[in-house]
N, C-alpha and C positions, 0 to 999 in steps of 0.2 A: 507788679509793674505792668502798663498798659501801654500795648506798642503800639504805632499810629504806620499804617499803609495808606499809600494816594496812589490812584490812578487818573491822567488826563481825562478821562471819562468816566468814569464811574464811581468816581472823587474817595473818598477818608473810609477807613473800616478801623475801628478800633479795639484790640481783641489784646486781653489778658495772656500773655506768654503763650505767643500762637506758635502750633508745633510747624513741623517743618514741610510739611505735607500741606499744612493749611497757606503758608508761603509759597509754598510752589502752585498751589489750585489758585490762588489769587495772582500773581504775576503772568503765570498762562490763559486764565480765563475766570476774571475778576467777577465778570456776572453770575456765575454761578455760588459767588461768595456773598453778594449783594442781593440777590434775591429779585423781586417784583411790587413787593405789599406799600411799603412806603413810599412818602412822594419824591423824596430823595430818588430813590431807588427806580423810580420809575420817570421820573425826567430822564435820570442815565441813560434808559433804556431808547427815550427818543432822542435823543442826541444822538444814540449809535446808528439804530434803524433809519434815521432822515440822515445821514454821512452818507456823504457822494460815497465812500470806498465802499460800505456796507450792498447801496442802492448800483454802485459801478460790480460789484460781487453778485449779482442777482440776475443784473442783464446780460454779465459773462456765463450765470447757470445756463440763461432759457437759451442764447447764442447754440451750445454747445446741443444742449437737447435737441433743438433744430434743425443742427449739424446732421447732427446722427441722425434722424427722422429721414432726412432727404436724401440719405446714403444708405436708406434699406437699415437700418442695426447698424450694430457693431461688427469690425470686420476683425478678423484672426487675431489673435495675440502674436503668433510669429510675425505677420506685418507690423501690428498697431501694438505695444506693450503696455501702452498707456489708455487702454481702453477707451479707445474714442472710433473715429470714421475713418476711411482710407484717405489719406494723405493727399490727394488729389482733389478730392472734397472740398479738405479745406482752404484749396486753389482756385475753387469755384467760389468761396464765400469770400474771398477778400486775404489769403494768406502774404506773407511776404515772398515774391519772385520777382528776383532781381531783376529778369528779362520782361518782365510785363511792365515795373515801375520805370526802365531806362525808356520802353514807348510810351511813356505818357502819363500810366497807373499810377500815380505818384501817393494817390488818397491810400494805397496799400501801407503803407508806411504807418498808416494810422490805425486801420480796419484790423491788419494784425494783431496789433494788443488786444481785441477783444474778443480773440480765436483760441482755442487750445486743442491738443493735440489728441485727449482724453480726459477722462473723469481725473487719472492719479493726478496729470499734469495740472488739473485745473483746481483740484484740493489743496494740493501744496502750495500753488499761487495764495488762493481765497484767503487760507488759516494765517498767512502773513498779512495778507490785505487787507482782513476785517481785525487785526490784533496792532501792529506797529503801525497799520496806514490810517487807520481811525486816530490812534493818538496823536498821530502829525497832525492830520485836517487840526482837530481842535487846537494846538498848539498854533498852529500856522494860517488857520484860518481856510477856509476852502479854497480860495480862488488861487491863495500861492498854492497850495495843495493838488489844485488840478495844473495849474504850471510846469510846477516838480515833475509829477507823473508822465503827462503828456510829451512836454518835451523830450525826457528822457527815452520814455519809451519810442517816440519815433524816431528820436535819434541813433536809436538803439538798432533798430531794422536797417537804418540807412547805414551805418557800419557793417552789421550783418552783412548787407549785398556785397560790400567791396571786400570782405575778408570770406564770405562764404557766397559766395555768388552760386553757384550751381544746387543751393539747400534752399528750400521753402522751410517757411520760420512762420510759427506762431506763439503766442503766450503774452505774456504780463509782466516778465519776469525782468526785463528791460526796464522797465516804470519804475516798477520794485527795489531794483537796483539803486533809480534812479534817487528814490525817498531814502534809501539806506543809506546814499553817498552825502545826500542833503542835510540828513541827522548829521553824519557825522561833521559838516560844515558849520551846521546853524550850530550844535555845540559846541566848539571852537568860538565859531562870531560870539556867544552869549557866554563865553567861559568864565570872567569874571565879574558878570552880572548876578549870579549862581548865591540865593540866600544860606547861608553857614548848614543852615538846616538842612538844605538841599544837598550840598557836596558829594556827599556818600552817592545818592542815589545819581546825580553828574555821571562822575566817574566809575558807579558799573553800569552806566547806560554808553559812556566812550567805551569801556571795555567790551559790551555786549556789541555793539558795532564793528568794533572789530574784528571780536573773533567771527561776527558774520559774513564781515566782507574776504577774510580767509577762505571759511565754507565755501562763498558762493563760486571763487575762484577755485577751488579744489572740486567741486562738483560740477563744473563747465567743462570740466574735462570727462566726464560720464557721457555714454553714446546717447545719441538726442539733444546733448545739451550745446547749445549754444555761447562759447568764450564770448564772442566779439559783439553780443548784443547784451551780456552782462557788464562787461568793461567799460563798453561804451556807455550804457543807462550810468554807474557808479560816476563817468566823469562829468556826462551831462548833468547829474543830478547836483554833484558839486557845484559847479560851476554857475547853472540859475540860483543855486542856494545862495550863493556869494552876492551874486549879483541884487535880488530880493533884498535879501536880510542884512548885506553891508551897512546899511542906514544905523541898524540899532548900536553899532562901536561909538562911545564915546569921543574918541578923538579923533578930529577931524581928518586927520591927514591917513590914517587909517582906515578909516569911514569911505574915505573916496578911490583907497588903493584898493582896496577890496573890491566894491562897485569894479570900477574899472577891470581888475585882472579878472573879475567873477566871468562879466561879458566880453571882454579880448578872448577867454577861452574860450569862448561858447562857441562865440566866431570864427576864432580859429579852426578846433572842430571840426565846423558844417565845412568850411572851405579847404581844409584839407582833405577831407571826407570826398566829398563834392570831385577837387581834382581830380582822385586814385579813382573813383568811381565810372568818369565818362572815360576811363582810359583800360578797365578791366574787359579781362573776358571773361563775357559772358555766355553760357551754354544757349544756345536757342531754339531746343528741345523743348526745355521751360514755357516757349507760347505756345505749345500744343499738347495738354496734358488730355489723356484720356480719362473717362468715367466708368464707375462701377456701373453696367457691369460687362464693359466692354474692356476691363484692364484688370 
């Protein structure tokens, strides 16, 4: 019997009663199962390499190298656990602080998604970014793909400030979220568009979403980590997804309810967001942060 795998990317491998170890090497990391020699094989390759998420993965490396360069090395593990620059640093390069974005900073809200904390913080991001966000882009297309991400994740910081306002915030993991929440919408929207063939693989891609979206809420509560820039990316992510991909419903009157609630929330959102925000306190410590190696 000859079993048939597909990947968004790196498309068909066809393998005679493949063990289970060969399943699991191709579901995690399909290129290594597909090789480079064929043409097949080697379009995949640029397809993944020219993806924004692969190309946005690369300028989030040099960001961080950077980082670290301009802050002397790496600073203590009892400070930094996440092997990166002292915290301060990355206040200097654009991180999220809520008392710099309430004067003015507002571009922070963006700058932060492509800061990390450390090497661990910024692998764990990458390995999801170059693996589930490459298969979005192709499914979704780039341009909704940068949509997804970007709103989420600056929407993501903008929650941040008002539920953690006295914490500088960096990461991706807001974006991320954002693409996680969007899967699970855009499969929903396209749930009975779904060829018979496809079904199976549907429904452990719904399940695999969700047991993520548990994780990622179960793991926001770990020190460093960020709830409210998680929560927020998941509902932002939903909600442009809606709004996007509502089109493709068949029936019309669904088609426009979608649309509609997708963008009501969105809006909603930013403007309640927005309210709780010009009404918090704010530490004002925050605009006078010291440098290594004066701190």
């Amino acid at each position: 019997v000859t079993y048939s795998m597909v990947d968004p990317v790196w498309g068909e491998v066809l393998k005679q009663e493949p063990s289970c170890a060969f399943r699991c090497c191709f579901s995690c990391c399909p290129c290594c199962v597909i090789g480079c020699r064929t043409p097949e094989a080697k379009k995949a390759w640029r397809r993944f390499l020219f993806s924004m998420s692969f190309m946005l993965s690369m300028v989030q490396v040099m960001i961080l190298v950077v980082v670290i360069a301009l802050d002397g090395g790496f600073i203590s593990y009892e400070e930094n656990p996440m092997l990166g620059p002292h915290f301060h640093r990355l206040d200097a390069a654009g991180a999220k602080n809520a008392a710099k974005i309430a004067n003015g900073e507002v571009w922070r809200l963006a700058s932060a998604t492509m800061l990390h904390a450390g090497w661990i913080h910024l692998v764990g991001n990458i390995l999801v970014q170059i693996r589930a966000g490459v298969q979005l882009e192709i499914i979704w297309g780039t341009p909704a793909w940068l949509l997804i991400y970007f709103s989420s994740g600056i929407y993501a910081n903008f929650l941040s400030c008002v539920l953690h306002p006295g914490a500088l915030g960096v990461g991706s993991s807001g974006c991320l979220c954002g693409l996680i929440g969007g899967w699970l919408s855009f499969l929903l929207i396209t749930w009975n568009q779904t060829m018979p063939n496809d079904v199976k693989m549907r429904n452990a891609q719904t399940s695999s979403i969700l047991i993520s979206i548990v994780l990622v809420v179960v793991f926001s509560f770990f020190p460093l980590m960020d709830l409210a820039a998680h929560i927020g990316g998941l509902l932002m992510g939903v909600g442009v997804c809606m709004t996007i991909f509502g089109n493709r419903l068949q029936d019309p009157r669904y088609k426009w309810a979608t649309i509609a609630i997708g963008f009501m929330s969105c809006l909603t959102l930013w403007i309640v967001t927005y309210a709780l925000f010009v009404n918090v306190r704010i530490p004002q410590g925050l605009l006078d942060l010291c440098q290594r190696p004066n701190c």
